[in-house]
Z-matrix of the N, CA and C atoms (Angstrom, degrees):
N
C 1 1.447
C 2 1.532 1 109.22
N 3 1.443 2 121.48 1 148.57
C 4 1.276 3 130.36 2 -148.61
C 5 1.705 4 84.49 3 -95.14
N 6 1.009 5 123.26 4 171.21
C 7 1.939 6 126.03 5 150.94
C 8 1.529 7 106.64 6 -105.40
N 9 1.013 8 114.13 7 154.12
C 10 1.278 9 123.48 8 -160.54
C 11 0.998 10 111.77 9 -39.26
N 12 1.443 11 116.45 10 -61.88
C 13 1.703 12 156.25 11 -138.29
C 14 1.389 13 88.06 12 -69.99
N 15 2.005 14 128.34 13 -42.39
C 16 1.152 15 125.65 14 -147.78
C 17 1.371 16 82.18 15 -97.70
N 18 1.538 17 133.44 16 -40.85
C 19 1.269 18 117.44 17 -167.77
C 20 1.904 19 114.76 18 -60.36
N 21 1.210 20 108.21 19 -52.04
C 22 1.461 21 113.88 20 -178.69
C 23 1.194 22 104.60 21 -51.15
N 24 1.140 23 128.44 22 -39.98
C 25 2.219 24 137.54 23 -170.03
C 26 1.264 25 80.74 24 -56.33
N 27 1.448 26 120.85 25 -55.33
C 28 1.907 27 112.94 26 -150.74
C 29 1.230 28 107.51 27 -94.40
N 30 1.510 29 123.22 28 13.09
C 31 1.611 30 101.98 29 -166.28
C 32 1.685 31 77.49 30 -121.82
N 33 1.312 32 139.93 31 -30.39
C 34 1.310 33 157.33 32 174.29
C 35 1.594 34 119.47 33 -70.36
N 36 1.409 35 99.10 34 -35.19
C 37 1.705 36 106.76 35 -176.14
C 38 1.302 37 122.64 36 65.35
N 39 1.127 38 119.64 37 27.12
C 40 1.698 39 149.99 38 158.54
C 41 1.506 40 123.98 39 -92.16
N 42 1.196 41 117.25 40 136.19
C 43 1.026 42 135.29 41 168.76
C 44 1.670 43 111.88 42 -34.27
N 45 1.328 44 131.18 43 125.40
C 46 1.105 45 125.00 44 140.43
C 47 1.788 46 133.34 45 2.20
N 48 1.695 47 84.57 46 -88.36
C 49 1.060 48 114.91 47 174.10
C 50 1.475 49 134.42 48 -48.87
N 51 1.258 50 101.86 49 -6.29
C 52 1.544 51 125.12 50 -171.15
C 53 1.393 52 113.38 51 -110.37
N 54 1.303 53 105.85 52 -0.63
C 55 1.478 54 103.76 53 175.58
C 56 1.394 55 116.31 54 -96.25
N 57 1.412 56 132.03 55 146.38
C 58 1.256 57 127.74 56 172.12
C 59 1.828 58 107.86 57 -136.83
N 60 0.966 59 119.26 58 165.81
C 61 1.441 60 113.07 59 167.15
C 62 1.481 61 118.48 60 -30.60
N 63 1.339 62 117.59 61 -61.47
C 64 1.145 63 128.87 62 -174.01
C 65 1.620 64 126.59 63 -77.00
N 66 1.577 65 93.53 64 17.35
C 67 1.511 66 92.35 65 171.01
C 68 1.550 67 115.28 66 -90.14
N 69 1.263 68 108.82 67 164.53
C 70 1.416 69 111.60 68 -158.03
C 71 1.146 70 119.29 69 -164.71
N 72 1.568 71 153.83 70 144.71
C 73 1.583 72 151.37 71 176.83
C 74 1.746 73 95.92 72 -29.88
N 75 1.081 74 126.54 73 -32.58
C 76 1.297 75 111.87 74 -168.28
C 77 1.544 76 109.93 75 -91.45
N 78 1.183 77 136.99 76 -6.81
C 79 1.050 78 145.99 77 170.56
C 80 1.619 79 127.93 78 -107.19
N 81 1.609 80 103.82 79 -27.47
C 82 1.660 81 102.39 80 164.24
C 83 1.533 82 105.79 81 -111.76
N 84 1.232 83 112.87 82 114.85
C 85 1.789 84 111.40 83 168.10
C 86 1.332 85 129.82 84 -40.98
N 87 1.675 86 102.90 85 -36.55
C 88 1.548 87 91.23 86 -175.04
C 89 1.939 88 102.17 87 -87.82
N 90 0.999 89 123.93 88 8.78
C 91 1.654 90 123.73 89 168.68
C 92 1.470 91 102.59 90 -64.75
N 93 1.187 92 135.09 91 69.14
C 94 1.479 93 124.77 92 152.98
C 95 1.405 94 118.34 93 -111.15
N 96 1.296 95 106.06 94 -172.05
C 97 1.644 96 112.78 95 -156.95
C 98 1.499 97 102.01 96 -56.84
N 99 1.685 98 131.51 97 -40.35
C 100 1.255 99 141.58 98 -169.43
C 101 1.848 100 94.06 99 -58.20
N 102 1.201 101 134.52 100 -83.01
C 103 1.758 102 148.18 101 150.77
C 104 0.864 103 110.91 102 -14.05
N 105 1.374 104 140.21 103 -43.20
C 106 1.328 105 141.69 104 -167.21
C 107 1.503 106 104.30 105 -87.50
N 108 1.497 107 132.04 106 -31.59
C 109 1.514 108 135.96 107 175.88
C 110 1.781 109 100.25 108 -89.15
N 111 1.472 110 113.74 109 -17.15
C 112 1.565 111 97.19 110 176.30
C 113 1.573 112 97.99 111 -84.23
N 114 1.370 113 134.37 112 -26.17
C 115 1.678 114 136.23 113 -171.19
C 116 1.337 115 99.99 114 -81.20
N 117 1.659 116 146.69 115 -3.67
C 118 1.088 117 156.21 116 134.06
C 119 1.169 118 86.11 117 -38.50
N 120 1.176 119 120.20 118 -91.92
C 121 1.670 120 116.44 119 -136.87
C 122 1.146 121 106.56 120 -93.73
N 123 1.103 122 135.29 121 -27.86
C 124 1.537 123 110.77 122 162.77
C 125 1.365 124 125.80 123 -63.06
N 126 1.696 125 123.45 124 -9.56
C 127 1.254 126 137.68 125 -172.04
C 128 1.247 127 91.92 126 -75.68
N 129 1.683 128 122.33 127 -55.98
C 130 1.921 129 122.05 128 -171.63
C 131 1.265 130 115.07 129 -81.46
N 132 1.866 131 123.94 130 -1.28
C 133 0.865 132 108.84 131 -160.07
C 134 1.822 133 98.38 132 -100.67
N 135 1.451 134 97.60 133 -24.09
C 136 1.766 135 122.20 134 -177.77
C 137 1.515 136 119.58 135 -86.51
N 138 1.559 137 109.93 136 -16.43
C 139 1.267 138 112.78 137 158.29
C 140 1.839 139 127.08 138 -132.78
N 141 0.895 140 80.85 139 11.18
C 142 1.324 141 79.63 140 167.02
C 143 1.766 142 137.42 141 101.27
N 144 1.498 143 106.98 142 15.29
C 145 1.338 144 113.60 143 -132.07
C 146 1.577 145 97.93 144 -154.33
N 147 1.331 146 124.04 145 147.79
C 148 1.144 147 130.93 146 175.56
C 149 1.732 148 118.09 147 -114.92
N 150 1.268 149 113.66 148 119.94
C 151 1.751 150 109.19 149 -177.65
C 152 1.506 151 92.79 150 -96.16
N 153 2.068 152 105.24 151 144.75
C 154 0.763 153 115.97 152 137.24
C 155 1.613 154 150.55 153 -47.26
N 156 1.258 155 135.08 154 139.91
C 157 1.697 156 120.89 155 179.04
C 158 0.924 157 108.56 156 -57.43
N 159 1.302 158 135.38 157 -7.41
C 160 2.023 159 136.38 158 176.91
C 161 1.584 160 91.51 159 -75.59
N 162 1.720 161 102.14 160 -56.89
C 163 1.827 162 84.14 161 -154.42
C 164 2.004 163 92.18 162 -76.94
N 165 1.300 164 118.09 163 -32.12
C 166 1.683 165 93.22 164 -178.71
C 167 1.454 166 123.95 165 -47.63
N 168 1.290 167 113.01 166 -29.99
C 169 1.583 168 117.12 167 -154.53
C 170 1.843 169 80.45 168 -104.07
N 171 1.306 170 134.16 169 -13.43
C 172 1.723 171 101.77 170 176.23
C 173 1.848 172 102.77 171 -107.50
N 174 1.584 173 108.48 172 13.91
C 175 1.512 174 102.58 173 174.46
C 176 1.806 175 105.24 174 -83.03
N 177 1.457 176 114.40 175 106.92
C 178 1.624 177 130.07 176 -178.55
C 179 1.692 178 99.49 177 -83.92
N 180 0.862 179 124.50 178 -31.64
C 181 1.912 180 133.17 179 -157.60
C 182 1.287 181 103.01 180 -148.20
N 183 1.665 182 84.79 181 157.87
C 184 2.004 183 103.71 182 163.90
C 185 1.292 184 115.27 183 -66.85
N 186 1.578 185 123.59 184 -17.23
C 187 1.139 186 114.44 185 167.81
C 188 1.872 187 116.54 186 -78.45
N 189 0.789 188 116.00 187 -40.07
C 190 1.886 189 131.09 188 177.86
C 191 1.897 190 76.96 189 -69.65
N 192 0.890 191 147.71 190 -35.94
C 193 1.633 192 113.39 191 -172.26
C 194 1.815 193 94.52 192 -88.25
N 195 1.100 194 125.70 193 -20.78
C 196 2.038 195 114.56 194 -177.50
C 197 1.695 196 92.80 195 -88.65
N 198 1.568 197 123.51 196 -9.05
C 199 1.846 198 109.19 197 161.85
C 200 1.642 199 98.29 198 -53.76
N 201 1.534 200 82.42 199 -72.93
C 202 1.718 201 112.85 200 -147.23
C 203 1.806 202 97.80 201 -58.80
N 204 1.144 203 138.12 202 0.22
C 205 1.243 204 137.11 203 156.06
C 206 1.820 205 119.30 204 -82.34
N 207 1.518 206 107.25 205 -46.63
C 208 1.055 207 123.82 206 163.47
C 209 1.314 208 120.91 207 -47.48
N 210 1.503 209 115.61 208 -28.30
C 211 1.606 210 113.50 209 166.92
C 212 1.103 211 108.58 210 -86.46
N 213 1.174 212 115.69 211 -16.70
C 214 1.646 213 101.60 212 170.57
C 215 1.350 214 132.91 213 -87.94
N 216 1.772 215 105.71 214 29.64
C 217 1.516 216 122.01 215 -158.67
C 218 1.379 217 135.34 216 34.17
N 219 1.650 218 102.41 217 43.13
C 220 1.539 219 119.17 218 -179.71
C 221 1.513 220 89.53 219 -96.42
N 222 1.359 221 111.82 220 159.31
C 223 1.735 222 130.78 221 -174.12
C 224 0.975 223 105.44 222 -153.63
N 225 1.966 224 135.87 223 -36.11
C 226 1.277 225 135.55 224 -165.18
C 227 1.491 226 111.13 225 -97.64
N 228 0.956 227 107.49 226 140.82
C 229 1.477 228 127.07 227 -166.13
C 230 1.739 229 122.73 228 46.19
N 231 1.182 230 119.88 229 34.42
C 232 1.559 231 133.93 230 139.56
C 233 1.336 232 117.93 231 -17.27
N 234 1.707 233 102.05 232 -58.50
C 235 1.507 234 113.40 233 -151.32
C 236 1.232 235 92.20 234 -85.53
């Protein structure tokens, strides 16, 4: 299983290291609507879990995607 941090780097094509909570479509270029429906599914497909269209369409940041996992009683690989 991927950790978050590595999944978003690879589905985004960003650095790791460059991510912070507060990153967001407005801060990484390649985060658009096309990236943003592949980080859907690699998000349910890598942990296990299915999001509603409420929580896809109100996740703004990498931080709102480690909530909206957290409700789905994920804990491992957050960090």
């Amino acid at each position: 299983m991927e950790t978050l941090r590595q999944l978003v780097s690879r589905v985004l094509s960003v650095g790791p290291e460059t991510l912070s909570d507060a990153s967001s479509p407005d801060t990484i270029p390649s985060w658009d609507s096309f990236n943003a429906l592949m980080l859907v599914s690699e998000l349910e497909a890598n942990f296990s879990v299915t999001f509603s269209l409420d929580e896809v369409t109100t996740v703004k940041c990498f931080g709102d995607i480690k909530t909206a996992l957290r409700r789905h009683q994920v804990r491992e690989g957050l960090e």
